[in-house]
VORO-646069 format. One record per residue (C-alpha): x, z, y; residue in three letters. Coordinates in nm, 3 decimals, padded with zeros to 5 digits, m for minus. Layout:
! VORO-646069
+---------+---------+---------+------+
!      px !      pz !      py ! code !
+---------+---------+---------+------+
!       X !       Z !       Y !  ALA !
...
+---------+---------+---------+------+
//
This chain:
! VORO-646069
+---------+---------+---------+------+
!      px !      pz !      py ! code !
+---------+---------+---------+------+
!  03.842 ! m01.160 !  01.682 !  UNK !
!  03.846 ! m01.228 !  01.298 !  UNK !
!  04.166 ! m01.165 !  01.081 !  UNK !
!  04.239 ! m01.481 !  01.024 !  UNK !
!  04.227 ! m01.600 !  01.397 !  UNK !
!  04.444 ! m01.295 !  01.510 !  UNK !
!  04.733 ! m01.402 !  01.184 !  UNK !
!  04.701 ! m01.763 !  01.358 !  UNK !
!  04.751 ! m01.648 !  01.737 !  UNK !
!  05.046 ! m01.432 !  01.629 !  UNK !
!  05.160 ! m01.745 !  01.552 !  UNK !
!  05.171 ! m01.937 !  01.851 !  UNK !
!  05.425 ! m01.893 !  02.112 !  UNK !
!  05.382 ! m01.881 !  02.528 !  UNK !
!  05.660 ! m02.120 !  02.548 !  UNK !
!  05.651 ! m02.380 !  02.346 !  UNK !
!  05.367 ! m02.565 !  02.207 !  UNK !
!  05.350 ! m02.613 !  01.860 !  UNK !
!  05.188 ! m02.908 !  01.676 !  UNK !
!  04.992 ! m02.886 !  01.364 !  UNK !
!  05.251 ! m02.917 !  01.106 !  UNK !
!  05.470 ! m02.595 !  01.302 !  UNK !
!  05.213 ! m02.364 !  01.313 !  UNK !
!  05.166 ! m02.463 !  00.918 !  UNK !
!  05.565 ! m02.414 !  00.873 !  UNK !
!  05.563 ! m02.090 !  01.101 !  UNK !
!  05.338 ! m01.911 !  00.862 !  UNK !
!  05.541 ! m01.637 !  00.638 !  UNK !
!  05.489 ! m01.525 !  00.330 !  UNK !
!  05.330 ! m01.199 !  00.375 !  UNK !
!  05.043 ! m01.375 !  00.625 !  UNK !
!  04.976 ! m01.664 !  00.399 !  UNK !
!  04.894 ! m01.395 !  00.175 !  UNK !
!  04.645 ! m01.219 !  00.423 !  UNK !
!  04.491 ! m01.568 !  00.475 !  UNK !
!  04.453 ! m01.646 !  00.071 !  UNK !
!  04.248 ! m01.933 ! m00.034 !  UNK !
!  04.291 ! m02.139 !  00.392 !  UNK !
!  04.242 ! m02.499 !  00.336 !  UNK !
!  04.346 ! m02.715 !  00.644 !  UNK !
!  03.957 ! m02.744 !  00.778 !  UNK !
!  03.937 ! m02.394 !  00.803 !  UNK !
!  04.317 ! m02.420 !  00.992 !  UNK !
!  04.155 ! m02.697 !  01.238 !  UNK !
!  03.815 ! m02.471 !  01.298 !  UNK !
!  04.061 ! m02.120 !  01.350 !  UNK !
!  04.256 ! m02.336 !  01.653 !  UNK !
!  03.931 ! m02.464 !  01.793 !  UNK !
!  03.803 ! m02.126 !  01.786 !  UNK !
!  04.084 ! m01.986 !  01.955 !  UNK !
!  04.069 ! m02.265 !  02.198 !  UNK !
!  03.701 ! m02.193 !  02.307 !  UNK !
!  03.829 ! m01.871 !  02.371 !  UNK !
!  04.081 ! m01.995 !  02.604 !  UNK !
!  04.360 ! m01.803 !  02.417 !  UNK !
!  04.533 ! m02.124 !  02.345 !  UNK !
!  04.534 ! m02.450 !  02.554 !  UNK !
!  04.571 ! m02.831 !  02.392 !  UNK !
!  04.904 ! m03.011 !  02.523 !  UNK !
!  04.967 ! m03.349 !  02.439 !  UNK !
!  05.306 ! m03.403 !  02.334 !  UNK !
!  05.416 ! m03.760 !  02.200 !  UNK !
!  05.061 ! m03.931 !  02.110 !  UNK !
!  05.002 ! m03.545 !  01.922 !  UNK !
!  04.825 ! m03.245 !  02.004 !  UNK !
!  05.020 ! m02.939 !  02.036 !  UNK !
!  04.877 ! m02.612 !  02.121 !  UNK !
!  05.040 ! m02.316 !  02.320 !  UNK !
!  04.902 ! m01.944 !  02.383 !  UNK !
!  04.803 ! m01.862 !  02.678 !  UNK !
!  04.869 ! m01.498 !  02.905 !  UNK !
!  04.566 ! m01.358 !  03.031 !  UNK !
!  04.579 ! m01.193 !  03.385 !  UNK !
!  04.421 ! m00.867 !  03.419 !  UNK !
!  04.235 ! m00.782 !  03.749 !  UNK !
!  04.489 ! m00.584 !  03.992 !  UNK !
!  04.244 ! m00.261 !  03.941 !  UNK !
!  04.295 ! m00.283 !  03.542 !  UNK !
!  04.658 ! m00.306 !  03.585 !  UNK !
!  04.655 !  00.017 !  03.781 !  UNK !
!  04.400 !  00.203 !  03.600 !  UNK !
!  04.443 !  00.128 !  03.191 !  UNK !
!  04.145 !  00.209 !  02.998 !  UNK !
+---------+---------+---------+------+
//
């Protein structure tokens, strides 16, 4: 995972999904910082990314997309035994 999509999936929360415009507004200072020069493609390539990961899922809420992160399930041996 690059820097810029781990700054965006910090973002993102497992109980709401946020549209474009949050994630944009949820952003603080000291991570737009990390991202520098982040123009909205490179925004709308970093979600799709993520999303072909299956990290975050699309949700349609009120004729927009929203997007909201997803908790992976370990196997029941990896829960017991941690690496």
């Amino acid at each position: 995972m690059t820097k810029n999509e781990s700054i965006i999936l910090s973002v993102f929360s497992f109980y709401e999904p946020m549209t474009f415009s949050k994630v944009i507004l949820d952003l603080d200072k000291s991570q737009l910082a990390e991202l520098g020069d982040f123009a909205r493609e490179d925004l709308e390539a970093t979600i799709k990314s993520l999303e072909n990961k299956k990290l975050i899922k699309a949700v349609l809420m009120d004729k927009e997309t929203g997007w909201i992160r997803i908790h992976l399930r370990r196997s029941w041996w990896k829960r017991l035994f941690p690496a």
